[in-house]
N, C-alpha and C positions, 0 to 999 in steps of 0.2 A: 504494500500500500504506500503509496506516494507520502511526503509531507503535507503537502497541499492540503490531501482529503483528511490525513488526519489532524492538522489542526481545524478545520473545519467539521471535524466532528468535538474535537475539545472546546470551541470556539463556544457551541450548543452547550456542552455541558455545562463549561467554567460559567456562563450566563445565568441558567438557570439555577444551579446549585446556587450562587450568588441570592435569585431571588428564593429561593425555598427558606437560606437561611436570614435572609431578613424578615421573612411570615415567621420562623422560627424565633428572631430576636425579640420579635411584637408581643407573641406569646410566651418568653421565656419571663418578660418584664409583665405583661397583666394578668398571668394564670400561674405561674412561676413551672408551667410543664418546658425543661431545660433539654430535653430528652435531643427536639431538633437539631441544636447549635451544639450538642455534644457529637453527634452523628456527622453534622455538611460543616460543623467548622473545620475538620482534618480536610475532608473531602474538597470541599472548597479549596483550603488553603494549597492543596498537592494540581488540582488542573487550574490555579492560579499561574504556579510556577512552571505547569505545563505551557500555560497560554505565552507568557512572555518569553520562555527559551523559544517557541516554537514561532511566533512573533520573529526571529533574529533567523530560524533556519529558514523562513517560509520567504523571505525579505529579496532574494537574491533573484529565486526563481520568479517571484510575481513581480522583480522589478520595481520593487517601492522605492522611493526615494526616501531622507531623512525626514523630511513633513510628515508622510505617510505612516512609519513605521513610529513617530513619537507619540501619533495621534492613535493608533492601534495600542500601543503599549499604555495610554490616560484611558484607552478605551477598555481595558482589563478592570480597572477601578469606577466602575460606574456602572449600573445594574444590569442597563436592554442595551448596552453599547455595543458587546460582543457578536449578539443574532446582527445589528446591522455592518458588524466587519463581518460574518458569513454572512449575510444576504446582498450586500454589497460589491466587497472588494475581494470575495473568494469565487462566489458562485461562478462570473460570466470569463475569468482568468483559465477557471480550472474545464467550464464547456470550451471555452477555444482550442485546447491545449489537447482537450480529446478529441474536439473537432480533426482537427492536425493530425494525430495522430492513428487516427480512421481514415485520412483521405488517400 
């Protein structure tokens, strides 16, 4: 499996995991059930550091430039940012490429 598709599938995960565990943090502070954040806070924090190493391999191939790749890496820290680096800046890279390499 390419880089490409696998950061685009960590891209999914690191995202939601991200929101699961802020529903988690809401509910750790007003029901005190902590179960969530004890679960997706490792999880999280392990396809966080997937998301940015993968951020630096994925960089070369899709030709980001320094703007691109500082704004994907602010984009790891911020909730729905990740689904728009995959629905964005992976999806129509990673069709061309198999475009190409079907023709």
């Amino acid at each position: 499996m390419d880089t490409v598709r696998i950061f685009r599938y960590v891209s999914i995960a690191e995202a939601t995991s991200f929101l699961i565990l802020l529903v988690g943090s809401v509910l750790r502070r007003t029901s005190d059930f902590d179960l969530i954040v004890q679960v997706m806070g490792p999880v999280h924090g392990a396809l966080w550091v997937a998301f940015v190493a993968l951020v630096f391999l994925v960089r070369g191939p899709l030709a980001w430039d320094n703007r691109r790749t500082v704004l994907a890496l602010i984009a790891s820290v911020l909730p729905f940012a990740p689904y728009f680096v995959e629905r964005y800046w992976l999806r129509e890279p990673v069709a061309a490429a198999h475009d190409k390499a079907s023709a």
